[in-house]
C-alpha positions in Angstrom: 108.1 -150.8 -100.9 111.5 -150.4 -102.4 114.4 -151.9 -101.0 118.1 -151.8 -102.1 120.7 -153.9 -101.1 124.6 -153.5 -102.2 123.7 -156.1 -105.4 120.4 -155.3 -106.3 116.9 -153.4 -105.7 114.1 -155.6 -104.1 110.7 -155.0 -103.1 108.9 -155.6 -100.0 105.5 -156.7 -100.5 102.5 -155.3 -98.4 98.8 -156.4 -97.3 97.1 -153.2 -98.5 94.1 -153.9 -96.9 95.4 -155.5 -93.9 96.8 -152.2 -93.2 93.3 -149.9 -93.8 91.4 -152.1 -91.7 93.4 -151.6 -88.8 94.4 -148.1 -89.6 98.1 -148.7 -89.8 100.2 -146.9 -92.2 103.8 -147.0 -93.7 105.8 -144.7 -96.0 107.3 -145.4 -99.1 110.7 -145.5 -97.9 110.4 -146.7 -94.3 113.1 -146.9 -91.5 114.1 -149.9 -90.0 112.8 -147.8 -86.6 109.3 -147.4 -88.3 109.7 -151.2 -89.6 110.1 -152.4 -86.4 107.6 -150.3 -84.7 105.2 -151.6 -86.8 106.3 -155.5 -86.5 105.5 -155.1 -82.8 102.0 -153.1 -83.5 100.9 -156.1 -85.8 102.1 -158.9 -83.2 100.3 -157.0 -80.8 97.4 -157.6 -83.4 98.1 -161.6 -83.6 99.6 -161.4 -87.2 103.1 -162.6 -87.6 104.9 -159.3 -88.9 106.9 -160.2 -92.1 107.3 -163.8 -93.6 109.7 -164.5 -96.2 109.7 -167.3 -99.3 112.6 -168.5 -100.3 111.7 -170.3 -103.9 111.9 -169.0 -107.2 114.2 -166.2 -108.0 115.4 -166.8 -104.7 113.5 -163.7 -102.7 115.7 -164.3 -99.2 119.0 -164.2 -101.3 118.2 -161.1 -103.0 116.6 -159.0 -100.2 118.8 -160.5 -97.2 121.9 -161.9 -98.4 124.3 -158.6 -98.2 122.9 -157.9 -94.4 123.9 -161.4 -93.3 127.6 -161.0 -94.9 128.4 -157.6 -93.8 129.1 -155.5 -91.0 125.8 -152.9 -90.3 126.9 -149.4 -89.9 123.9 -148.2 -89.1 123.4 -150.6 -86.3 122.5 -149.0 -82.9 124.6 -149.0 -79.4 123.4 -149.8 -76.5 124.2 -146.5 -75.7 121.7 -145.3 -78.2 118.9 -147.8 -77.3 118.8 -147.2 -73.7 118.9 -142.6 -73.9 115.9 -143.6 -76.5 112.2 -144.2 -74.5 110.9 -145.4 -77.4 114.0 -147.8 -77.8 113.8 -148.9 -74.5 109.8 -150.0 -74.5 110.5 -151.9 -77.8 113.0 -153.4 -75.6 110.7 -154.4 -73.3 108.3 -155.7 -75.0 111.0 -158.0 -76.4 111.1 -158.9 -72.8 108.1 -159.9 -72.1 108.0 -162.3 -74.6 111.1 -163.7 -73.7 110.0 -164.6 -70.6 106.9 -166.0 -71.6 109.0 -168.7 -74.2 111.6 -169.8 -71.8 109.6 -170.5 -69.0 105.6 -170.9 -69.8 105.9 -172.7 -73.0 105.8 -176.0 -74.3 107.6 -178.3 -71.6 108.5 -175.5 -69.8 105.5 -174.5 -68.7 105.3 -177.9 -66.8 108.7 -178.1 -65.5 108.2 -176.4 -62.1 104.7 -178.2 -61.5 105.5 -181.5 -61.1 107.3 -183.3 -58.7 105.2 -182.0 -56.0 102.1 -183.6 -54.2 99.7 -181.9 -56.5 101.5 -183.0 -60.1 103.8 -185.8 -60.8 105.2 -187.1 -64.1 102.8 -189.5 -66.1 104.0 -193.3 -65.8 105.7 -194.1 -68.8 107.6 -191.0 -68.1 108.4 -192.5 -64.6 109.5 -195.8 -66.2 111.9 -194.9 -68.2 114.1 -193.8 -65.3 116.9 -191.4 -65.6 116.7 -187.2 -65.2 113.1 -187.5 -66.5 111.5 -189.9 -63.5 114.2 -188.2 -61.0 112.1 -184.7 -61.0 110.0 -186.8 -58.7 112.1 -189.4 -57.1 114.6 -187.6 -56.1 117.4 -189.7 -56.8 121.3 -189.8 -58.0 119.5 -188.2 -61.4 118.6 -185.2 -59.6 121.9 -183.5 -59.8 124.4 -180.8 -61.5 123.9 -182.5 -65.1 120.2 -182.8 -65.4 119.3 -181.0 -68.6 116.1 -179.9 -67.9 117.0 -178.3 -64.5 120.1 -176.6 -66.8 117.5 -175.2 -69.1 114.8 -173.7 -66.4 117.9 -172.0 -65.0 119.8 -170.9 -68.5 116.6 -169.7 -69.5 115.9 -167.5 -66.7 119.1 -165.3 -66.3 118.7 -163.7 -70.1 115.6 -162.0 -68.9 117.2 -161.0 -65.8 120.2 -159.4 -67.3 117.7 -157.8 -70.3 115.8 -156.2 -67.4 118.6 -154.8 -65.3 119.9 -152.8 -68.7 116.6 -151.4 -68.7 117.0 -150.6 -64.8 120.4 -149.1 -65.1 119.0 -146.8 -67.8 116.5 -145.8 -65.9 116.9 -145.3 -62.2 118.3 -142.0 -62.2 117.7 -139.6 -59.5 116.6 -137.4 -62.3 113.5 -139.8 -62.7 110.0 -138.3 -62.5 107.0 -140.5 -61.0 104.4 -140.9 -63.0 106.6 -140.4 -66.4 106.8 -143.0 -69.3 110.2 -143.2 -67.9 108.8 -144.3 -64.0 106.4 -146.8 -65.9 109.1 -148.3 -68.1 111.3 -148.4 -65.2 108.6 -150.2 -62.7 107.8 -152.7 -65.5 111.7 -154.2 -65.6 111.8 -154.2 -61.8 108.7 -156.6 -61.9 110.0 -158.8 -64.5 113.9 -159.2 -63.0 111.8 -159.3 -59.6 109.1 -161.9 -60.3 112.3 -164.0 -62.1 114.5 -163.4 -59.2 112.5 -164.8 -57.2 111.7 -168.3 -59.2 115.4 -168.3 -59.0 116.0 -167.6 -55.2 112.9 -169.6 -54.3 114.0 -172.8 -56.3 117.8 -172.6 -56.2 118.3 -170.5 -52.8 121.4 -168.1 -53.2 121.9 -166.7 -56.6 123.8 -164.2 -58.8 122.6 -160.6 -58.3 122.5 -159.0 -61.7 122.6 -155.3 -60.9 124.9 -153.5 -63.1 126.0 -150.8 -61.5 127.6 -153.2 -58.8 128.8 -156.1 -60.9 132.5 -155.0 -60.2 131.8 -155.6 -56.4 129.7 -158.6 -56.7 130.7 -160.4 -59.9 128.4 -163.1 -61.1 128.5 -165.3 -57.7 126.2 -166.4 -55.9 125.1 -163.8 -52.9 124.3 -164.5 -49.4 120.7 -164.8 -49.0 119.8 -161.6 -47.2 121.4 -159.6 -49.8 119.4 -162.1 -52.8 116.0 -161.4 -51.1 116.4 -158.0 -50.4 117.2 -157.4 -53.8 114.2 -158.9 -55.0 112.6 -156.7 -52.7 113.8 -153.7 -53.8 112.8 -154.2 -57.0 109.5 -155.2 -56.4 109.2 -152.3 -54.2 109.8 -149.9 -57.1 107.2 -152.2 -59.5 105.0 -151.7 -57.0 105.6 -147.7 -56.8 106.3 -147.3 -60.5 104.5 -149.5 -62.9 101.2 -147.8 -64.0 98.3 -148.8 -62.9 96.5 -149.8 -65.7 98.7 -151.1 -69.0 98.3 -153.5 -71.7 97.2 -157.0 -71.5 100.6 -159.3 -70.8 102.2 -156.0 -69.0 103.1 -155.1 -65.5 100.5 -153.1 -63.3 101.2 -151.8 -59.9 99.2 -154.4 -58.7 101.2 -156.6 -60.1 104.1 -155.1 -58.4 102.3 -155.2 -54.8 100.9 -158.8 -55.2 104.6 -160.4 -55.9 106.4 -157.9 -53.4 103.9 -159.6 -50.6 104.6 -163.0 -52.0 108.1 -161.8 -51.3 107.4 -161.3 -47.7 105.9 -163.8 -46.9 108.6 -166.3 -48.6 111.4 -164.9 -47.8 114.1 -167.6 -45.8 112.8 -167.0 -42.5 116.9 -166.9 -41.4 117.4 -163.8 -43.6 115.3 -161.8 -41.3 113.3 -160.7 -44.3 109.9 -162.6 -43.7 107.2 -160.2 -42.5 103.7 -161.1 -42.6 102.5 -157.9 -41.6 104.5 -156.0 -44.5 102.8 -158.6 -46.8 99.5 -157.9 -45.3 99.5 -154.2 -46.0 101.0 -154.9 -49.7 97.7 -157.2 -50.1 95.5 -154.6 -48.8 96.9 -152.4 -51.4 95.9 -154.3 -54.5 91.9 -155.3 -52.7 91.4 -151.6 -53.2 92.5 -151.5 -56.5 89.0 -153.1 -58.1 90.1 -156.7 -59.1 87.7 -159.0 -58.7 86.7 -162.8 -58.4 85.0 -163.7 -61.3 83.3 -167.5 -62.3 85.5 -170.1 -62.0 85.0 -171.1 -65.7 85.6 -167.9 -67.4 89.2 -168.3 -66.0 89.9 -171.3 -68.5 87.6 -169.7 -71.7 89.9 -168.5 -74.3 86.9 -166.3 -75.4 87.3 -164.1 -72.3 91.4 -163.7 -71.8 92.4 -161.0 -69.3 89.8 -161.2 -66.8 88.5 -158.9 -63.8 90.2 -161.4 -61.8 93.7 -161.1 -63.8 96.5 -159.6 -62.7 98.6 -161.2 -64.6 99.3 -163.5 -67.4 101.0 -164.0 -70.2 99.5 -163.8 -73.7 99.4 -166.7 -75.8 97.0 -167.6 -79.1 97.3 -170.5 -81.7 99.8 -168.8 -84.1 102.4 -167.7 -83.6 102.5 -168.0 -80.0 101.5 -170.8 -79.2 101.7 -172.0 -75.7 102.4 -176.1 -76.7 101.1 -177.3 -73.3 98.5 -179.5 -74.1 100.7 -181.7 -76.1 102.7 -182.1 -73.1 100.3 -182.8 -70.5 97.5 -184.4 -72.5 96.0 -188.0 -72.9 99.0 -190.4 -74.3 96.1 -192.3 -74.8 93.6 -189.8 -76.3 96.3 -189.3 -78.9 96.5 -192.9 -79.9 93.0 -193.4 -80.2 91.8 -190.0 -82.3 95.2 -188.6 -83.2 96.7 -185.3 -82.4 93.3 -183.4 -83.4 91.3 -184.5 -80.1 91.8 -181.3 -78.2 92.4 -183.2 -75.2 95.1 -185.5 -76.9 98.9 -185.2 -75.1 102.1 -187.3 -74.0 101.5 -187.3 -70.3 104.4 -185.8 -69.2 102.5 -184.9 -66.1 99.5 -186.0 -64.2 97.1 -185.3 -61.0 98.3 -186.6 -58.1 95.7 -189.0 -56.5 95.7 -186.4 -53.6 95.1 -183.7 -55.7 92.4 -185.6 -57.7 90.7 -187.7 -55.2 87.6 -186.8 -53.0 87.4 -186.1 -49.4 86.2 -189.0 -48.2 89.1 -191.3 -50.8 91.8 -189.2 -48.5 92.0 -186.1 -51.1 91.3 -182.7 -51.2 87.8 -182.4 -53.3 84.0 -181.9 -51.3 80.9 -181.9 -53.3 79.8 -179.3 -55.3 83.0 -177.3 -56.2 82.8 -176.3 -59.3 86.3 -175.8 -59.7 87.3 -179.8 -59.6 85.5 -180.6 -63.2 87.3 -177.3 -64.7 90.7 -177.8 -63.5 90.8 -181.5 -63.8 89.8 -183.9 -67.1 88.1 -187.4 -64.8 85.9 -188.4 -68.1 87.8 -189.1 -71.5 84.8 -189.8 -73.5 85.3 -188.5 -77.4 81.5 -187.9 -79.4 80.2 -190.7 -77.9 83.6 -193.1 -78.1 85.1 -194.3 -74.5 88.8 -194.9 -75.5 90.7 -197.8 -73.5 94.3 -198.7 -72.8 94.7 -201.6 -76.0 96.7 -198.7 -78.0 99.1 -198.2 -75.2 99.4 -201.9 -74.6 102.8 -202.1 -75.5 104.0 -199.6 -72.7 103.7 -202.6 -70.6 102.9 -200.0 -67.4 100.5 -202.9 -65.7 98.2 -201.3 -63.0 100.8 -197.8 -63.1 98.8 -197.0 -66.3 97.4 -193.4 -66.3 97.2 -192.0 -69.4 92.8 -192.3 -68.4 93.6 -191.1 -65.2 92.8 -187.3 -63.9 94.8 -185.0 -66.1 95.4 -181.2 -65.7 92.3 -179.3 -67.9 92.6 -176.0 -67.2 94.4 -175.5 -70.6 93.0 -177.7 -72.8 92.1 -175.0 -76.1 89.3 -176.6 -78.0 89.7 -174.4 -80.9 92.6 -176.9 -82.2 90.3 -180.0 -82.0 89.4 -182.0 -85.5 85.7 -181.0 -84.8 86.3 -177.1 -84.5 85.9 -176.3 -87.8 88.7 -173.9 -87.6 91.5 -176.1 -89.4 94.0 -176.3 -86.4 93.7 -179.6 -85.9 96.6 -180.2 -84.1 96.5 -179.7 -79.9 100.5 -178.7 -80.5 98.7 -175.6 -81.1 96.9 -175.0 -77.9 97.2 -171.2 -77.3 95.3 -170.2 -73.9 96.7 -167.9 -71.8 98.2 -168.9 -68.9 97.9 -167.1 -65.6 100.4 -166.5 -63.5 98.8 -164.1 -60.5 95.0 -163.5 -59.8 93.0 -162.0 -57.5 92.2 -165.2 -55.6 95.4 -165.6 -55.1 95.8 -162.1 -53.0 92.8 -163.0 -51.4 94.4 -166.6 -49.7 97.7 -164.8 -49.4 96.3 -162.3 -47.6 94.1 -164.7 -45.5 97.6 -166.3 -44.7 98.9 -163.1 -43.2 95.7 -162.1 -41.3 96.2 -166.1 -39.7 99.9 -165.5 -38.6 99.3 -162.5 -37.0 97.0 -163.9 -35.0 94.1 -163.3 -36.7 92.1 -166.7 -37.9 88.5 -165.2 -37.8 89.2 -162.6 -40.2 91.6 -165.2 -42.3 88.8 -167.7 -42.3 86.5 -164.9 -43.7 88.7 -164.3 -46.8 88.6 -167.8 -47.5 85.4 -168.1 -47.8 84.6 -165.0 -50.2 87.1 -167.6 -52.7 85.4 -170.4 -51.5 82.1 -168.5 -52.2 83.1 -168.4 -55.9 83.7 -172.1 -55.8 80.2 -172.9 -55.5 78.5 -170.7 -57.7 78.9 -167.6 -55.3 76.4 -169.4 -53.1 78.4 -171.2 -50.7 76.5 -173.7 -48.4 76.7 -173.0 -45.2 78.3 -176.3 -44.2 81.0 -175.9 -47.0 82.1 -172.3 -45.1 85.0 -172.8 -43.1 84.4 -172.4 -39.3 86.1 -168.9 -38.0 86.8 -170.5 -34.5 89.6 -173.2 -36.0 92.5 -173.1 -34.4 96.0 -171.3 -36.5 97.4 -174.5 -37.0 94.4 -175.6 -38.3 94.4 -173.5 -40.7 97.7 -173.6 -41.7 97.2 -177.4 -43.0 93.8 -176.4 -44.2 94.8 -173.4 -46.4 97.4 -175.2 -48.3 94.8 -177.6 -49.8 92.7 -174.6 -50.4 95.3 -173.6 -52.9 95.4 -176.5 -54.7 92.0 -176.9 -55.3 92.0 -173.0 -56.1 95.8 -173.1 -58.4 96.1 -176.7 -59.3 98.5 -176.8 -62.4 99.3 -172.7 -61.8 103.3 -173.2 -61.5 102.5 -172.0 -57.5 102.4 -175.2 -55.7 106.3 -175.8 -55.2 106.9 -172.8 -53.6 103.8 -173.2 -51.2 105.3 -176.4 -50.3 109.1 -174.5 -49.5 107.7 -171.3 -47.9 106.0 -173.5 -45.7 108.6 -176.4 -44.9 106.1 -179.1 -46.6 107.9 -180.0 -49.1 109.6 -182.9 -48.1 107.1 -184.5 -45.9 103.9 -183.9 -48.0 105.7 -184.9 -51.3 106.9 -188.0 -49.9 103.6 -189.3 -48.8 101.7 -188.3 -52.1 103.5 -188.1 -54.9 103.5 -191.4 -55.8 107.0 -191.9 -57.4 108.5 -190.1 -54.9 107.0 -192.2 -52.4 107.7 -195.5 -53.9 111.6 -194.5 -54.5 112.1 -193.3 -51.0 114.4 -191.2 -51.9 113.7 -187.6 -51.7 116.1 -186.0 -49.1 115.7 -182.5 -46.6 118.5 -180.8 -49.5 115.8 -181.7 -52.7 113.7 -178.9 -51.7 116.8 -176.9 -54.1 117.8 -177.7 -57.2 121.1 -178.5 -57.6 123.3 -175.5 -59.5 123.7 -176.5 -63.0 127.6 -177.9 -63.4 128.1 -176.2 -66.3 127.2 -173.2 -64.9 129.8 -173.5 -61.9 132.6 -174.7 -64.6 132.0 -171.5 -67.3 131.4 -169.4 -64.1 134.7 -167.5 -63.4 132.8 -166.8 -60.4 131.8 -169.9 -58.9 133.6 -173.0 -58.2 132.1 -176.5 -57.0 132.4 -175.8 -53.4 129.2 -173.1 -54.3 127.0 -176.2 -55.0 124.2 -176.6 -53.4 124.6 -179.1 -50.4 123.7 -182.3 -51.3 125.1 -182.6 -54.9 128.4 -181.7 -54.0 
């Protein structure tokens, strides 16, 4: 394809057949519009778009080099991008994968799980003391200049504010339901709503990026009611709007109604905004929608993405989007002893919690014959026949802390980057599973929840045990169904180790533990670092506001600091 710069003419080079076999065409002087609609159709397709070389006859200089010096004239507005549909779901899409890099990949994706009583950081992590051991401590590290609590927060607020442009664009009273418009519209309030809501939930009161107020509000932080309503509102229209069926790794109404009863049921119970009952009907909403449970295992098979049981999750593979978990919470171990191509191979950067790996009767969570303990958690680190030990890790001098052979998250372990695969990864770096972030079971418990605070245990217990059900085979026991005559606060402490066992290592576990004023306690007395230190305090159950947020925020000043870290 021709291409002329201000120096010289160039070509852009083409996979011919790539292009017939997935009936995609391209004219022979294409737009940057039709270039770019394309780029997405291909990624869509698991190809990276365009690659460039960069050798002899210097390729990059010749095609590129004028559009990096100069001004482009023909670039659009925002004006022009957001009057433009099409513009607009390009946009979007941009989004979405946005939001899947800054907070589900590499060690991001691991950030929020641990320091809890079901993941805590893996002990050579722990022992080399500073921010890294203090996100489960809880000590002077926890505070406005941890990095890694800066990035989870940094990371967050570009996908908000991409979202609300989309959402000022959009909701007009001019909107019609059920237009591309409406579904655009209902897809942004999910994303800015879902985010929102890590945000609210892990930091408490937070800036409220809605740009038609921004004079009024500024970028402060808002007084909870106002935050949570917010998030409401917009989940309320993701709900209403989004369509209800839409690519994989894209919003559905159900989607929308799942997170908006999530929202009621975690709201600060002092904004006035927790309602079980509004949650309850939002729940009842997506069971009619035909979701369904499906086996456990096909959850974690990259051979059957986007289950049934999905509602949603964000779309990963091993090139180019990679998700990079498994190097992070693998075997420091297994890599020693076979290298980076055991599948299983990793750098510990979190582990199981005993609790959340041990048996009944050891004082954990597990009972015989769940089939979800062996495929969420790796107990055996056998290799082809070789049983590693900890000589290679030796020199870590960790004593009886070791752990790197202890229980380790498996849910996302992605065999098709193992040495044996024959597919030439070779390299767990790669692991590219998708990772869930809302399924059907998890409506099913939530709604159990409800059903229990209003008062209504033996119809909660019976929505238990259709999840339970699934967790032996769909042929529950009868001893292993839960008895419908417990008592509420029975099964309030029972329901929270349900979700473990159903969500262990699902990014869901911290905010059970807030929503349900847990935190502290349980993560004191099983998270074993945080339990040794002794340190964790009532104000930990926030992060602490970033410092060089509060300094570069004309809006904020240190006396918004979360208490605690002031």
């Amino acid at each position: 394809l021709p291409l002329q710069t201000q120096s010289a003419w160039g070509l852009m080079f083409y996979n011919k057949d790539f292009f017939d076999e997935n009936n995609l065409e391209i004219s022979m002087y294409p737009t940057v519009a039709e270039i770019t609609d394309l780029s997405g159709k291909i990624k869509e397709l698991g190809k990276q778009p365009i690659a460039l070389g960069n050798m002899d006859m210097w390729p990059g200089m010749l095609l590129f080099g004028d559009f990096l010096t100069q001004e482009n004239k023909k670039a659009l507005t925002e004006e022009q991008i957001y009057s433009d549909v099409e513009f607009i779901e390009l946009n979007l899409k941009g989004i979405y994968n946005t939001w899947r890099d800054n907070t589900r990949q590499d060690e991001r994706a691991w950030f929020l799980m641990t320091g809890t009583d079901e993941i805590q950081r893996g002990a050579l992590q722990n022992k080399g003391g500073g921010e890294g051991a203090a996100m489960d401590r809880y000590d002077a590290n926890m505070n406005s200049l941890h990095s890694k609590v800066k990035d989870q927060w940094n990371k967050r607020f570009p996908i908000v504010t991409a979202a609300a442009k989309i959402i000022r664009a959009l909701d007009t009273p001019e909107l019609v339901e059920g237009s591309k418009e409406a579904g655009l519209l209902g897809e942004a309030c999910f994303v800015r709503g879902f985010v929102d809501y890590e945000l609210a939930m892990y930091w408490g009161e937070i800036p409220i990026i809605d740009l038609d107020k921004l004079d009024e509000t500024g970028y402060g932080r808002q007084p909870l009611t106002d935050v949570w309503q917010f998030i409401i509102n917009d989940l309320e229209k993701a709900a209403k709007y989004a369509p209800k069926t839409n690519t994989a790794g894209r919003a559905t109404s159900g989607a929308g109604y799942t997170m908006l009863g999530k929202a009621y049921m975690s709201a600060p119970v002092e904004t006035g905004l927790r309602d079980f009952n509004k949650a309850k009907e939002c729940f009842e909403a997506v069971i009619g929608m035909g979701y369904q449970l499906v086996p456990y295992a096909d959850l974690w098979n990259y051979e059957k993405p986007n289950t049934a049981e999905s509602i949603y999750e964000f779309q990963f593979n091993n090139n180019p989007n990679r998700n990079q978990i498994q190097f992070q919470i693998g075997s420091r171990v297994a890599q020693n002893w076979w290298t980076d191509g055991c599948y299983f191979a990793g750098y510990d950067h979190v582990v199981v919690t005993e609790y959340a790996y041990e048996t009944v009767e050891n004082g954990g969570i597990w009972e015989d014959g769940d089939v979800r303990k062996e495929e969420s958690i790796r107990y055996d680190f056998t290799y082809y026949g070789e049983v590693p030990n900890y000589e290679c890790v030796a020199w870590e001098d960790l004593g009886e802390d070791h752990d790197e052979l202890k229980p380790h998250v498996k849910k996302y372990e992605d065999f098709r980057t193992d040495q044996h695969s024959g597919l030439g990864i070779n390299n767990m770096w790669n692991s590219g599973k998708n990772i869930p972030a809302i399924r059907y079971a998890d409506v099913l418990l939530s709604y159990a929840e409800c059903l229990n605070e209003l008062g209504q245990t033996g119809q909660a217990v019976e929505k238990v045990n259709e999840v339970r059900n699934r967790a032996w085979g769909f042929s529950i026991p009868a001893d292993k169904k839960w008895d419908a005559g417990m008592s509420q606060d029975v099964f309030r402490t029972k329901i929270l180790d349900e979700r473990i066992r159903e969500f262990l290592g699902e990014n869901w576990r911290r905010a059970d533990l807030i929503r349900t004023g847990k935190f502290v306690e349980y993560i004191k007395e099983r998270n074993k670092w945080a339990k040794r230190s002794g340190t964790i305090q009532d104000y930990n159950v926030r992060y602490p506001i970033p410092n060089e947020e509060i300094e570069q925020n004309p809006d904020m000043t240190q006396d918004d600091q979360n208490p605690g870290y002031r």
